[in-house]
PyMOL Python script that loads the backbone (N, CA, C, O; Angstrom):
from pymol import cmd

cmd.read_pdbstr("""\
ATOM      1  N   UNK A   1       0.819  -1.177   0.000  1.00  0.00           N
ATOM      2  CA  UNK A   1       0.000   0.000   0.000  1.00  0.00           C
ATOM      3  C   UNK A   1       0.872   1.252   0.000  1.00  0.00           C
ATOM      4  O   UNK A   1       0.731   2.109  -0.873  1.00  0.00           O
ATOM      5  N   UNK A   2       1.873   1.371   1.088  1.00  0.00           N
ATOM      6  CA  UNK A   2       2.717   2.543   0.566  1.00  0.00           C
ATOM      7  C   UNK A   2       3.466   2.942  -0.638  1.00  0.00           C
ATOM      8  O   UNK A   2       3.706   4.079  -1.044  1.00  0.00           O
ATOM      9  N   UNK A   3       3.831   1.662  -1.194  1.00  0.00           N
ATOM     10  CA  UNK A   3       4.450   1.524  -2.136  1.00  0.00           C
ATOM     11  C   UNK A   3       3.614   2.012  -3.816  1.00  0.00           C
ATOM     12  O   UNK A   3       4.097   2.327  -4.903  1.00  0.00           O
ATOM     13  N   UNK A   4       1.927   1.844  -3.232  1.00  0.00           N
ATOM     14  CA  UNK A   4       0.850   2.593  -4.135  1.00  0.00           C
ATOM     15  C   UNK A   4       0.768   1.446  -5.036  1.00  0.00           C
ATOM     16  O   UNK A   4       0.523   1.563  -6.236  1.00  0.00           O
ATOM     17  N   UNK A   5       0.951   0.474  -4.516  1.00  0.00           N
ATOM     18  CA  UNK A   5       0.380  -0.580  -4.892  1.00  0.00           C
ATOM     19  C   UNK A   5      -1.531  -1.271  -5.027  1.00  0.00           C
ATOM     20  O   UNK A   5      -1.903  -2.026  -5.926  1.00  0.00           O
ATOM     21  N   UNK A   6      -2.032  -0.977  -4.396  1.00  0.00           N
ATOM     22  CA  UNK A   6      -3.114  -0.834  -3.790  1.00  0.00           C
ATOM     23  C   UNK A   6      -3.405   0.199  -3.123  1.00  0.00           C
ATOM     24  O   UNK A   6      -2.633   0.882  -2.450  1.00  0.00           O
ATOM     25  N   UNK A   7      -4.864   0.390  -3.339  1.00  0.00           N
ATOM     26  CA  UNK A   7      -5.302   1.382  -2.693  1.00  0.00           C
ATOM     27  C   UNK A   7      -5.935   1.443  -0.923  1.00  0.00           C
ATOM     28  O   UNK A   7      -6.587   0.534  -0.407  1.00  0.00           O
ATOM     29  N   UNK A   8      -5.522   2.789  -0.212  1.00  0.00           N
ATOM     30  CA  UNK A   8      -5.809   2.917   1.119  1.00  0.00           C
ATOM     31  C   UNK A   8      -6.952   2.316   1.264  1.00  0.00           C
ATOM     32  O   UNK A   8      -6.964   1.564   2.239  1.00  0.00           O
ATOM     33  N   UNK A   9      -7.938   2.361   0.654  1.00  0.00           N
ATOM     34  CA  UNK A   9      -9.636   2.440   0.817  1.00  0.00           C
ATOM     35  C   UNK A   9      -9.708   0.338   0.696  1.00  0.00           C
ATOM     36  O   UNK A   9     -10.602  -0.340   1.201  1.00  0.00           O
ATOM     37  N   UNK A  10      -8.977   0.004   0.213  1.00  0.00           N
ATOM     38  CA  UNK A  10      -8.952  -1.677   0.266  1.00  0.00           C
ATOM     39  C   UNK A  10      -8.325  -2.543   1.318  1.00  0.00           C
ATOM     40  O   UNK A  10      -8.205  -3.764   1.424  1.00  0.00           O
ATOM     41  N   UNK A  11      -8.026  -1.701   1.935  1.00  0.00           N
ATOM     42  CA  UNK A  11      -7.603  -2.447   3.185  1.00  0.00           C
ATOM     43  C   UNK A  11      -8.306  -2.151   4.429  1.00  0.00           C
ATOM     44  O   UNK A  11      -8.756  -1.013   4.565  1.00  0.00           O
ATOM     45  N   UNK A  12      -8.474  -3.050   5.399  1.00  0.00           N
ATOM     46  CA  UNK A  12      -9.519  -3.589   6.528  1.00  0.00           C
ATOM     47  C   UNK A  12      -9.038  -2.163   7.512  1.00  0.00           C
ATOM     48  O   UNK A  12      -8.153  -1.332   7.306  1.00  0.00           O
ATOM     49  N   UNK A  13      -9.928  -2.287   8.521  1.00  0.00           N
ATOM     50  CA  UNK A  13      -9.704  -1.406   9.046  1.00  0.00           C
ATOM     51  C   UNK A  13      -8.256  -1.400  10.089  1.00  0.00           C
ATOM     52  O   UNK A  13      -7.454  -0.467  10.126  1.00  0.00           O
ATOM     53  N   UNK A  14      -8.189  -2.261  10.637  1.00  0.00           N
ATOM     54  CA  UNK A  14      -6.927  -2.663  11.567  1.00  0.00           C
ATOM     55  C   UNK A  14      -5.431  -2.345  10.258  1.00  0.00           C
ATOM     56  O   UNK A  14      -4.509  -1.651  10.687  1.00  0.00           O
ATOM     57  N   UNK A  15      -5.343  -2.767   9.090  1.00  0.00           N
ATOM     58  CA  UNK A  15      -4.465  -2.846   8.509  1.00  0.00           C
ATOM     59  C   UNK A  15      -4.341  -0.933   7.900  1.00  0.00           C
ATOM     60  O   UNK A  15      -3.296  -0.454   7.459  1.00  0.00           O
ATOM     61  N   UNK A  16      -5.377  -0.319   8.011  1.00  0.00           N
ATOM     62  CA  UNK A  16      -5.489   1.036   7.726  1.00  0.00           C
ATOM     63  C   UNK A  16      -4.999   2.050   8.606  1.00  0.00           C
ATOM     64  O   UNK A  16      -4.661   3.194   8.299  1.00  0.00           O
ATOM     65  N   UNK A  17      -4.995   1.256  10.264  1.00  0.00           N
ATOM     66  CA  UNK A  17      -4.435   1.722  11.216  1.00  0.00           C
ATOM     67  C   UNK A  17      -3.235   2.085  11.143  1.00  0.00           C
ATOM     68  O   UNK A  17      -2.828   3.243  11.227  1.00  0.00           O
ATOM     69  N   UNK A  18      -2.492   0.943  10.954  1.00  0.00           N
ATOM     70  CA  UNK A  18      -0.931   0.353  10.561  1.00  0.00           C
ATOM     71  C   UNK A  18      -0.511   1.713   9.295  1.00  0.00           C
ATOM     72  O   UNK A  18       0.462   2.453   9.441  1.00  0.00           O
ATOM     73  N   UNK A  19      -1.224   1.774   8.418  1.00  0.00           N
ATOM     74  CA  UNK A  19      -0.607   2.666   7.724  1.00  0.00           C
ATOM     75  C   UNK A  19      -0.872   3.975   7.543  1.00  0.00           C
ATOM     76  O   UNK A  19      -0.331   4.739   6.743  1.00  0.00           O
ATOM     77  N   UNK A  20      -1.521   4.146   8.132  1.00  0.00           N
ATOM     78  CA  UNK A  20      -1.739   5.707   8.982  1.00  0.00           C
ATOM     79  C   UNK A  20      -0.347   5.760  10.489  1.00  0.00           C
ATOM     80  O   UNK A  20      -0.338   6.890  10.977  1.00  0.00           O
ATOM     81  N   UNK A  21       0.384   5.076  10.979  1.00  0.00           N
ATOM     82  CA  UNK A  21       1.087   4.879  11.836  1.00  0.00           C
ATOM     83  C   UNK A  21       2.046   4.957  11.117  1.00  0.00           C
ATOM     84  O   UNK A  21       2.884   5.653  11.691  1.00  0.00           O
ATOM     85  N   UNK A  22       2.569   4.461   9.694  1.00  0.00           N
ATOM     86  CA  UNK A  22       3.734   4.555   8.887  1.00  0.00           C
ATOM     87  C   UNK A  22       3.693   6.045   8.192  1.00  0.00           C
ATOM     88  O   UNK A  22       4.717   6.724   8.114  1.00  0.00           O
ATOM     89  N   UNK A  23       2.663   6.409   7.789  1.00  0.00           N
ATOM     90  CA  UNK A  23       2.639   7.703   7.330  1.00  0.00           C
ATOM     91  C   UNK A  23       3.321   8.626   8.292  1.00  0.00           C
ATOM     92  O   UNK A  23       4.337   9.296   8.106  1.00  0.00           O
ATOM     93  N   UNK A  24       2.480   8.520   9.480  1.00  0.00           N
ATOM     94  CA  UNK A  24       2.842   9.507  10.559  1.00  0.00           C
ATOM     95  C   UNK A  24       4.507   9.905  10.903  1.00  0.00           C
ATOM     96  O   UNK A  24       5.184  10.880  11.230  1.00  0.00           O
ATOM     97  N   UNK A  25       4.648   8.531  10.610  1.00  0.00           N
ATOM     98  CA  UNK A  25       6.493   7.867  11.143  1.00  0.00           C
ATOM     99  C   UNK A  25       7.162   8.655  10.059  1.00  0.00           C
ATOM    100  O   UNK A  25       8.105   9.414  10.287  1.00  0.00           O
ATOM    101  N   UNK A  26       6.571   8.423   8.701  1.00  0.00           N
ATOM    102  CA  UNK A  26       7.695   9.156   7.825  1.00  0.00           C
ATOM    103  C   UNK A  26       7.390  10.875   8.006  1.00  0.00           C
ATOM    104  O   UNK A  26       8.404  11.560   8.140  1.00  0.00           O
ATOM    105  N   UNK A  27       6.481  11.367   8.013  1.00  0.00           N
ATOM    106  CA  UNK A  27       6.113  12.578   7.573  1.00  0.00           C
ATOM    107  C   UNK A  27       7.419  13.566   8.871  1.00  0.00           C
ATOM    108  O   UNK A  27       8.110  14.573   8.720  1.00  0.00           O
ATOM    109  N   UNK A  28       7.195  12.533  10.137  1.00  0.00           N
ATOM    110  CA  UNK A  28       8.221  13.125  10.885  1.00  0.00           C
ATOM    111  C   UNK A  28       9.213  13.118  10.897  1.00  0.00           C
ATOM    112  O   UNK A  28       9.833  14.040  11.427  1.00  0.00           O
ATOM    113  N   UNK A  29      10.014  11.752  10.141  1.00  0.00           N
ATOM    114  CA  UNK A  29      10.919  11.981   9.432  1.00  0.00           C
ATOM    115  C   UNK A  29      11.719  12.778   8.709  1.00  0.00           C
ATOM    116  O   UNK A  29      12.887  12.972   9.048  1.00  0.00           O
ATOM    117  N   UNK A  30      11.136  13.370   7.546  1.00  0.00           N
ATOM    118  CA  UNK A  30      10.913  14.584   6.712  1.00  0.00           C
ATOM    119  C   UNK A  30      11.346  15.449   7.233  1.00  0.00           C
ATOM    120  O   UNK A  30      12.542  15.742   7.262  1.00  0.00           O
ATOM    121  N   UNK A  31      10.096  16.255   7.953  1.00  0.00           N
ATOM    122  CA  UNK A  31      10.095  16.868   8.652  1.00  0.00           C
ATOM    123  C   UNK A  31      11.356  17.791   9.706  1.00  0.00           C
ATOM    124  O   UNK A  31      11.603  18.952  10.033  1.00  0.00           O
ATOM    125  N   UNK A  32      11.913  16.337   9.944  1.00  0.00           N
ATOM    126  CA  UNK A  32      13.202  16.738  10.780  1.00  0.00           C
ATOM    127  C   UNK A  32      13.935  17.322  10.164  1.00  0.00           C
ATOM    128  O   UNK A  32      14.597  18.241  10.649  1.00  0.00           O
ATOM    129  N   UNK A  33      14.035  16.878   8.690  1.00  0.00           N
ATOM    130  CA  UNK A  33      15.306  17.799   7.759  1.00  0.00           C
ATOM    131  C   UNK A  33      15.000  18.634   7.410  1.00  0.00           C
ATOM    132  O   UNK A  33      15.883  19.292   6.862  1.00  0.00           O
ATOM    133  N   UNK A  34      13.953  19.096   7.430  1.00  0.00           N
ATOM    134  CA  UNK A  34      13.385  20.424   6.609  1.00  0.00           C
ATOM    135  C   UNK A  34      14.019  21.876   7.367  1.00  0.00           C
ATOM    136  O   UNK A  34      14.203  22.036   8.573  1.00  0.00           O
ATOM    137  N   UNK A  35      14.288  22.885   6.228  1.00  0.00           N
ATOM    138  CA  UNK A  35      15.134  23.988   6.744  1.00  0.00           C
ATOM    139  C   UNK A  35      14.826  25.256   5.816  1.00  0.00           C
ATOM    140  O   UNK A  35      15.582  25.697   4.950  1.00  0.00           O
ATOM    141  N   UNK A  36      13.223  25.891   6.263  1.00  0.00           N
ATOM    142  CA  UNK A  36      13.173  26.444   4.877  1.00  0.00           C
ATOM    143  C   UNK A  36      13.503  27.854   5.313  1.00  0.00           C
ATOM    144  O   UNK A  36      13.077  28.869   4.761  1.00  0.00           O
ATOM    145  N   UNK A  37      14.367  27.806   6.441  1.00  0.00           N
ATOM    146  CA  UNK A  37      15.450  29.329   6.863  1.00  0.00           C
ATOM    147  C   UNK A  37      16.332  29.318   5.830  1.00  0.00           C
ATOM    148  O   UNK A  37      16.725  30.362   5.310  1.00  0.00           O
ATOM    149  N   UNK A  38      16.660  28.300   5.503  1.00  0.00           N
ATOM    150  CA  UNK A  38      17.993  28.474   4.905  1.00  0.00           C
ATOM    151  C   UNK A  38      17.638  28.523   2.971  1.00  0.00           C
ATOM    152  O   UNK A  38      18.286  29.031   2.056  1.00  0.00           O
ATOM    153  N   UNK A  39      16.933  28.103   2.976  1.00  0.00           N
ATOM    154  CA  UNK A  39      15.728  28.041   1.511  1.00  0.00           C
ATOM    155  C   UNK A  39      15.609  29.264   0.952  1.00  0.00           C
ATOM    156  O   UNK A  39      16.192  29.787   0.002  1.00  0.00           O
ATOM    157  N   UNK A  40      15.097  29.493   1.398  1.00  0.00           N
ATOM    158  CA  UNK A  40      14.152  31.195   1.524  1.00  0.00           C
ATOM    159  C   UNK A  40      15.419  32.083   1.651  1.00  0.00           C
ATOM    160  O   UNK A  40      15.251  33.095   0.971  1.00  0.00           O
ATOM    161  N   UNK A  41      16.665  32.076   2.292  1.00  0.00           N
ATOM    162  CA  UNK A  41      17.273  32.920   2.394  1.00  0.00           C
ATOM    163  C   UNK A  41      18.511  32.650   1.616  1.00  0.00           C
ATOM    164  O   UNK A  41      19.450  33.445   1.574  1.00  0.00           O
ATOM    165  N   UNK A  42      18.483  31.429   0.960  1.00  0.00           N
ATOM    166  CA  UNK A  42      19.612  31.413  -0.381  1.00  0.00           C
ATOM    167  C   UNK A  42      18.534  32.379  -1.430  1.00  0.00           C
ATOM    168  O   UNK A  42      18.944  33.396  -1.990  1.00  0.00           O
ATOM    169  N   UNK A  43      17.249  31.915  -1.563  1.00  0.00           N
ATOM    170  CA  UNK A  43      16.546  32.333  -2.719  1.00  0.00           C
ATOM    171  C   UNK A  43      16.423  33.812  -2.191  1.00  0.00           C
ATOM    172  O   UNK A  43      15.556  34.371  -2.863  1.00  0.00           O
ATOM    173  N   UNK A  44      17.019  34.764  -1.132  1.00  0.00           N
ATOM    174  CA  UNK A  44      16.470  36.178  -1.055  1.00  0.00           C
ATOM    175  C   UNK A  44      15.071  36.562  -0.853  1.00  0.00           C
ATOM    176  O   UNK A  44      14.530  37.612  -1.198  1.00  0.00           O
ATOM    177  N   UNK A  45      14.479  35.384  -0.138  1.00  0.00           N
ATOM    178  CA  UNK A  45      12.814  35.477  -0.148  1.00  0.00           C
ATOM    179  C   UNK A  45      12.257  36.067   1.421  1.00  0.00           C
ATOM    180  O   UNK A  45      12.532  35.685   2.558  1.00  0.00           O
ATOM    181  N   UNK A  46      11.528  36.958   1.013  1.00  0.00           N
ATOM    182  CA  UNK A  46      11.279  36.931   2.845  1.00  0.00           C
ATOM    183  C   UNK A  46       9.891  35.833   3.339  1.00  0.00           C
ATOM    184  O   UNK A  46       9.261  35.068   2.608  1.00  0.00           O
ATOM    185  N   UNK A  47       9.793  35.970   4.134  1.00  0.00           N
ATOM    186  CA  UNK A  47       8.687  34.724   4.847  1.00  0.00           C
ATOM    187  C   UNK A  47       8.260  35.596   6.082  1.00  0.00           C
ATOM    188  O   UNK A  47       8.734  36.690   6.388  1.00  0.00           O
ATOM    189  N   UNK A  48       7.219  34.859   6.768  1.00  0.00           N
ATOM    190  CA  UNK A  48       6.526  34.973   7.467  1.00  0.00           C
ATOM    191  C   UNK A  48       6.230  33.527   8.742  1.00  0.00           C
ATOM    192  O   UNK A  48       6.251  32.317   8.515  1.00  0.00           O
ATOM    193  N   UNK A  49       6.068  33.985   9.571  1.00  0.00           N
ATOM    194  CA  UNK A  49       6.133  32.900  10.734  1.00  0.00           C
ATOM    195  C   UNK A  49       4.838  33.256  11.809  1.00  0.00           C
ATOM    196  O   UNK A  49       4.937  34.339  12.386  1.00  0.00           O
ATOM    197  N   UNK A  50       3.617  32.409  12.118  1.00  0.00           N
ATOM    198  CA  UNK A  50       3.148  32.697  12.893  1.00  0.00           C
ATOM    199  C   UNK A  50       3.969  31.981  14.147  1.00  0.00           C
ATOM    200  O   UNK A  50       4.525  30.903  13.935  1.00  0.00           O
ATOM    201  N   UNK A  51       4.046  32.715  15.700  1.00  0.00           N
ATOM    202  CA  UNK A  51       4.823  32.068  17.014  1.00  0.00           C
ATOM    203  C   UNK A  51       3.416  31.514  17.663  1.00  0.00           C
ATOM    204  O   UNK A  51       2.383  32.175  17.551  1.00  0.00           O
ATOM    205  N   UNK A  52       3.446  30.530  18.198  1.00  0.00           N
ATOM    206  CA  UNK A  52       2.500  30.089  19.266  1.00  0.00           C
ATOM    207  C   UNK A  52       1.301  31.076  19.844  1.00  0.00           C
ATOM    208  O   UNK A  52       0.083  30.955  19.708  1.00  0.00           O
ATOM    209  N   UNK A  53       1.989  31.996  20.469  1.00  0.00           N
ATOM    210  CA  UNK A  53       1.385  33.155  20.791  1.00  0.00           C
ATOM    211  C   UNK A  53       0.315  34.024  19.783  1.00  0.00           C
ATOM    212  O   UNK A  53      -0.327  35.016  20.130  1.00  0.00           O
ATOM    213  N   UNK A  54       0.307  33.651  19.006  1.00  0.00           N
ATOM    214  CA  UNK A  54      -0.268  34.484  17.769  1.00  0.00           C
ATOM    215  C   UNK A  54       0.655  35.466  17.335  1.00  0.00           C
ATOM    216  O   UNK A  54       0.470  35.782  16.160  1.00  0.00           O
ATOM    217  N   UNK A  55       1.353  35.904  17.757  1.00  0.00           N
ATOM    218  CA  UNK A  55       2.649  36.832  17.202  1.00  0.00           C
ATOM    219  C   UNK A  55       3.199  36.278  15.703  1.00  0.00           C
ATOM    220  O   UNK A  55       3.743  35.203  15.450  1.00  0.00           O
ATOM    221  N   UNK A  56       2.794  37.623  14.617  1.00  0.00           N
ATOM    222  CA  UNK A  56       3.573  37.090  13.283  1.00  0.00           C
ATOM    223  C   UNK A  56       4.494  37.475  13.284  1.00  0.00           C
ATOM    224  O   UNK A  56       4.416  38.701  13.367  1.00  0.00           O
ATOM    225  N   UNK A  57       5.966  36.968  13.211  1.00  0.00           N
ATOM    226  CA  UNK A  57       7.216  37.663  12.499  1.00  0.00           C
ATOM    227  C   UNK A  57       7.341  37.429  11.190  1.00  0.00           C
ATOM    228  O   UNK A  57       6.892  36.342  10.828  1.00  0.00           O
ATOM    229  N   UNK A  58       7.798  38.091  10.394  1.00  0.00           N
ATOM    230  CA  UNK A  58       8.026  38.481   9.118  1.00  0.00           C
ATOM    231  C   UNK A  58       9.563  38.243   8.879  1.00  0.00           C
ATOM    232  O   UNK A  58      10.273  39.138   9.337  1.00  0.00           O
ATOM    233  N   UNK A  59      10.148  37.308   8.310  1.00  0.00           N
ATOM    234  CA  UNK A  59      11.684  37.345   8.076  1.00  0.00           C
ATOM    235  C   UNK A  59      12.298  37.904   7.074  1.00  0.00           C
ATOM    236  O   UNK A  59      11.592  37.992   6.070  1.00  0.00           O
ATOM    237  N   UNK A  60      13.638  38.422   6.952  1.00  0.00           N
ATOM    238  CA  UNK A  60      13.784  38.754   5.868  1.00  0.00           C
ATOM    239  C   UNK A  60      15.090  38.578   5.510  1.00  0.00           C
ATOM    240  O   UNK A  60      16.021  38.831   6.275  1.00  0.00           O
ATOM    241  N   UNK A  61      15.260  38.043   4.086  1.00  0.00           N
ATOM    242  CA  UNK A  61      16.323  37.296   3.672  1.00  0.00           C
ATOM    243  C   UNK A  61      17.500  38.580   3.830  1.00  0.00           C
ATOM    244  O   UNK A  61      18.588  38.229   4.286  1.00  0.00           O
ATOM    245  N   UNK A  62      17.342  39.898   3.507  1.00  0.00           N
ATOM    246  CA  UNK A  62      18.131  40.398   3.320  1.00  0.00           C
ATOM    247  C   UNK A  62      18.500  41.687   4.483  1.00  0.00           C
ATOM    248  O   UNK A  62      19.309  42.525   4.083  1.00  0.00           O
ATOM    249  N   UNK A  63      17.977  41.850   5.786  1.00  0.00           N
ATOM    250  CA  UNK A  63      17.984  42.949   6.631  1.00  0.00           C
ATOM    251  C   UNK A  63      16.976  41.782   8.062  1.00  0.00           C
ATOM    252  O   UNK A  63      16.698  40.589   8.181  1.00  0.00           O
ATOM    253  N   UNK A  64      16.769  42.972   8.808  1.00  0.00           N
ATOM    254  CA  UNK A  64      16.362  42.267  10.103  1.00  0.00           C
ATOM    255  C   UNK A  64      14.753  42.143  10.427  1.00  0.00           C
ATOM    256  O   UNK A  64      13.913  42.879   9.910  1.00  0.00           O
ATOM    257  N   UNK A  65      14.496  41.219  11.252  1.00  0.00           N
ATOM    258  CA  UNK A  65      12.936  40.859  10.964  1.00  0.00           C
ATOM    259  C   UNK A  65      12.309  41.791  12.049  1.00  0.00           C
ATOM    260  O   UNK A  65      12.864  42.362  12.988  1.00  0.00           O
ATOM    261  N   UNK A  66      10.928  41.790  11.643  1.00  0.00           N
ATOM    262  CA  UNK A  66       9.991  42.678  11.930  1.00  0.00           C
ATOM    263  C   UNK A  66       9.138  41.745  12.693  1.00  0.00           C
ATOM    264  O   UNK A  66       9.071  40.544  12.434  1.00  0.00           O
ATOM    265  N   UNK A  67       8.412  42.401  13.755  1.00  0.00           N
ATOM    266  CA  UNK A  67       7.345  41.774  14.882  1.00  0.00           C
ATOM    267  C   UNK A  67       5.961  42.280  14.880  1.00  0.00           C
ATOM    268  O   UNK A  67       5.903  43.472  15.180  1.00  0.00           O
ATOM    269  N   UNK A  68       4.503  41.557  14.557  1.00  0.00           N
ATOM    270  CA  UNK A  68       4.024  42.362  14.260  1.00  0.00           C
ATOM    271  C   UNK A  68       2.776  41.431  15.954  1.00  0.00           C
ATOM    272  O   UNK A  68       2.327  40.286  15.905  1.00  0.00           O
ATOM    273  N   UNK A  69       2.631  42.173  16.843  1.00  0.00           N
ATOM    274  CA  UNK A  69       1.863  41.611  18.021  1.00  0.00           C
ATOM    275  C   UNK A  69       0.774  40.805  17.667  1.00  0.00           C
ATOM    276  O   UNK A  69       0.676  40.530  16.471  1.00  0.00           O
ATOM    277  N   UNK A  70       0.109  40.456  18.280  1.00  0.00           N
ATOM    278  CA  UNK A  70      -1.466  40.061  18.144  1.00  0.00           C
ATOM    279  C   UNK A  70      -2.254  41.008  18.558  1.00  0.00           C
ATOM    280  O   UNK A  70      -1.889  41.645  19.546  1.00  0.00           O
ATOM    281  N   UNK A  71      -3.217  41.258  18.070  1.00  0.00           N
ATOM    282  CA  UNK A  71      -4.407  42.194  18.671  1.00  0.00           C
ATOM    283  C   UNK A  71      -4.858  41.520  19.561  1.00  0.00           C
ATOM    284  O   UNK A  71      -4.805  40.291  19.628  1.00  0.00           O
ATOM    285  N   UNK A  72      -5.499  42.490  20.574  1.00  0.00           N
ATOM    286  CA  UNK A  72      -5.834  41.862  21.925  1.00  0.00           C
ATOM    287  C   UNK A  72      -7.334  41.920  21.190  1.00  0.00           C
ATOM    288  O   UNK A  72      -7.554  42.795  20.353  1.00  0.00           O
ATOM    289  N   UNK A  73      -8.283  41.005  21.528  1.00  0.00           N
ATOM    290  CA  UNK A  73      -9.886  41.086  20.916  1.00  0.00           C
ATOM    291  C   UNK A  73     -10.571  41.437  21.725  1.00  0.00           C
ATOM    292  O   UNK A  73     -11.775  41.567  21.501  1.00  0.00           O
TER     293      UNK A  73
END
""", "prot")
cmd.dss("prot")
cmd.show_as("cartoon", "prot")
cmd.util.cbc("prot")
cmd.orient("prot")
């Protein structure tokens, strides 16, 4: 099935489990290498970051980043 051999929707439910558990496994995988600071700032791109807090920073490939608060509602 990962291999896209068959499709998700043909397999039982217990065996659908299992590969929803492998998905998960790789995606974090991935994940770990991913570096799109360094992406974005070979390509001169600026970006944007929401923080936990709701706080957006704004990055920028070429000068220093900007903070923009959350509105209080």
């Amino acid at each position: 099935m990962l291999a896209g051999e068959q499709p998700y929707s043909s397999l039982p439910g217990r065996e659908q489990a299992v590969v929803r558990a492998a998905w998960e496994d790789n995606i974090a995988a991935l994940r770990t290498g991913l570096n799109f600071e360094d992406v974005f700032t070979a390509a001169g791109t600026d970006w944007v970051e929401a923080q936990p807090d709701g706080t957006v920073v704004r990055r920028s490939a070429t000068g220093p980043s900007t903070v923009r608060r959350r509105s209080p509602r």
